[in-house]
N, C-alpha and C positions, 0 to 999 in steps of 0.2 A: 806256428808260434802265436800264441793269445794276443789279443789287445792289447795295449796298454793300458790300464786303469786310471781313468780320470779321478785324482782321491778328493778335487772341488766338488764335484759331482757327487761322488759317493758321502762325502761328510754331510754335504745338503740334506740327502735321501737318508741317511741314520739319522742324523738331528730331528728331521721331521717325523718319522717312526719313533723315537724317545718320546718330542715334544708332544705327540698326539696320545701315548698310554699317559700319561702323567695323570691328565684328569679321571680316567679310567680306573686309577691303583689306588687303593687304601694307604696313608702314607706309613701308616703301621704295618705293614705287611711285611716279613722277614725277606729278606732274601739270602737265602742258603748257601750261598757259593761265596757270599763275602763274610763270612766270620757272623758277627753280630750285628749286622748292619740292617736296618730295616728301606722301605723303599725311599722315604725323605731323606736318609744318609744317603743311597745312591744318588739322585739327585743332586745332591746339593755338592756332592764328589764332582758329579762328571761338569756340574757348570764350574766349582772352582775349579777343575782342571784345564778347561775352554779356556780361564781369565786368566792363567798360569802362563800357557802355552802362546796365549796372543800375546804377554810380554815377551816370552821368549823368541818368539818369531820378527819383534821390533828388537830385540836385544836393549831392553828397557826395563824396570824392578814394577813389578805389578803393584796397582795400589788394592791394598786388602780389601775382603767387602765385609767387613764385618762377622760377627759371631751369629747373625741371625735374633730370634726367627724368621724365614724368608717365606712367602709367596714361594712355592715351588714354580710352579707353573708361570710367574713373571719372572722370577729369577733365571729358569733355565733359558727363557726367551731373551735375555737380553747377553747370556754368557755367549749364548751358541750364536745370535748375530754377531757380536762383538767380534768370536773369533773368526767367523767368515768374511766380515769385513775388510779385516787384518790382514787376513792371506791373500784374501783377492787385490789389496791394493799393497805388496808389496811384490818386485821382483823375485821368483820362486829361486835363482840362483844365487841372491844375497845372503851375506854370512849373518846365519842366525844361531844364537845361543842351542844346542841340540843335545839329545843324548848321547849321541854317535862320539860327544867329545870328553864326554865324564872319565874323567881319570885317563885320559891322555894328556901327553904336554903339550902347553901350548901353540909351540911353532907346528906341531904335526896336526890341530883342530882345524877341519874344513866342513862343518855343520852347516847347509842353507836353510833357507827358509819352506823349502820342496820338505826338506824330512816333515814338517808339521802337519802337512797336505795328508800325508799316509798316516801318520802317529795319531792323529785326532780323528781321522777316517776311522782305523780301528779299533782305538778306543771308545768310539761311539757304537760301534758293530756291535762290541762284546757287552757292554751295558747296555745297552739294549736288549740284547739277548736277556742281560739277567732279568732288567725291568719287565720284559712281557712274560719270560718262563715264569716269573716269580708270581703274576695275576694269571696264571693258568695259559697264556695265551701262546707265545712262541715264536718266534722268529728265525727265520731260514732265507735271504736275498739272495744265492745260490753259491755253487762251488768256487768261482772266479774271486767272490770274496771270501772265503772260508782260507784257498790255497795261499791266498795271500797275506791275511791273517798266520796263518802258517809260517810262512816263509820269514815275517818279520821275525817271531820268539826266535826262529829255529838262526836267524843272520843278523839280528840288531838286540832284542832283549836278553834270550842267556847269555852270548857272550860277555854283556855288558855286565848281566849278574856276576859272572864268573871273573871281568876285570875289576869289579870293586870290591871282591873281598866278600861278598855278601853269600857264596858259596861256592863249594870246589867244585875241580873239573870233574864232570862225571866217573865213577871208577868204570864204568863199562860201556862199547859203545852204543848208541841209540840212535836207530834210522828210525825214520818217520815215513812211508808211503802211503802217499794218496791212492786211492781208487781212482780217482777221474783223469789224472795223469803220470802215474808211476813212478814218478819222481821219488828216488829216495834221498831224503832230507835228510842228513847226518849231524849232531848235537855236538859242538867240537869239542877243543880239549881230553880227551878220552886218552889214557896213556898205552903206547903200543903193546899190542900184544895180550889187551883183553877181552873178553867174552864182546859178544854182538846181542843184542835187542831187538828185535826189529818188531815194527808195529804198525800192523795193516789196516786201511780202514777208511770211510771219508771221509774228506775234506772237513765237513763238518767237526765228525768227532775226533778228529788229530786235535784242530784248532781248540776244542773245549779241552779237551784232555791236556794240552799246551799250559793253555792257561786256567787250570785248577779248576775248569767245571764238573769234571767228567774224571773217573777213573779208569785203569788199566782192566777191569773188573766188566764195563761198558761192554754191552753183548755187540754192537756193531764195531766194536776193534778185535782182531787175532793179533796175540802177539807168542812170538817165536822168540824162544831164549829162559833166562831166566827173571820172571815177572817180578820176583821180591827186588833182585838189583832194579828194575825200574821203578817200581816203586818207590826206592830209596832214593833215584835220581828227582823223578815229581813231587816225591813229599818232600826238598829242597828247595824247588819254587824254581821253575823257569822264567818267572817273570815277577818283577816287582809285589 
């Protein structure tokens, strides 16, 4: 059985790998995976989301930072200590505002302050990723973080898609297996009795493919079944 993943640890070590390309990048530099967004909209995303999330983690209303123009490179330094701070000095099993509670009632919401440890861990992962793919460069910390990355879309982000409405339950099912541990990951909701997906391949390219970097089309995935229904399942949006 793996480690446990320290995700204080691991947010440190992404932050600091974001924080370090920033001066590196052209802040005009597209970055492809997110729509129209160039590299100072990423930025300036992943530190308001740091500001967002350390409210949420106090379970307190963020105070805005304004419309900009920012200092990139101060700005992100002060978002990503802000939120390390936060997490470090709160108990990780106090009740913290979470995703985990979106559209469930009330009496049944038991979100701490632990979900933000992982949430902001791989949200740093995957913007990362884009910030360095997008200046040529790349980033890879290995499978242990890719499978976990994983495991979140596949057990905290689509279902939550799929509780608020924001799209249906897959019409066919979709396993996900890793290469590095065989685990096959199955996309819930799927109504009994339909066709099967399945999609081989690493840790890596599951995770990018998960969340919208990478297609079914990606020569390090085989996938078995019918590709256009998967298709139609990721061109849906597994994640926010």
């Amino acid at each position: 059985m793996p480690a446990p993943i320290d995700h204080l640890a691991a947010l440190r070590a992404f932050q600091d790998v974001f924080a370090s390309t920033i001066p590196l990048a052209d802040p005009a530099t597209p970055v492809p995976w997110c729509g129209r967004w160039r590299v100072r909209d990423l930025v300036v995303h992943l530190a308001r989301v740091h500001h967002w999330a350390a409210a949420q983690a106090r379970r307190a209303r963020e105070v805005p930072l304004g419309r900009g123009p920012f200092d990139l490179a101060e700005l992100y330094d002060e978002c990503a200590t802000e939120l390390r701070g936060t997490l470090a000095s709160l108990d990780p099993d106090a009740r913290a505002w979470t995703l985990l509670d979106d559209g469930v009632p009330r009496a049944e919401q038991a979100g701490t302050v632990r979900f933000w440890h992982r949430r902001q861990a791989l949200e740093t992962l995957v913007h990362a990723w884009d910030l360095r793919t997008a200046c040529g460069l790349g980033f890879d910390p290995g499978p242990a973080a890719w499978l976990d990355c994983l495991d979140e879309v596949v057990q905290v982000m689509h279902p939550r898609q799929v509780r608020l409405g924001r799209i249906g339950p897959p019409p066919v099912r979709v396993v996900l297996t890793a290469t590095e541990d065989g685990v096959a990951r199955e996309l819930s909701g799927a109504p009994v009795g339909v066709g099967t997906v399945t999609v081989h391949g690493p840790a890596l390219s599951l995770a990018l493919l998960a969340w919208g970097r990478t297609g079914s089309a990606d020569p390090a995935l085989a996938v078995d079944g019918d590709r256009a229904a998967l298709d139609v399942v990721l061109s849906a949006g597994l994640t926010p």
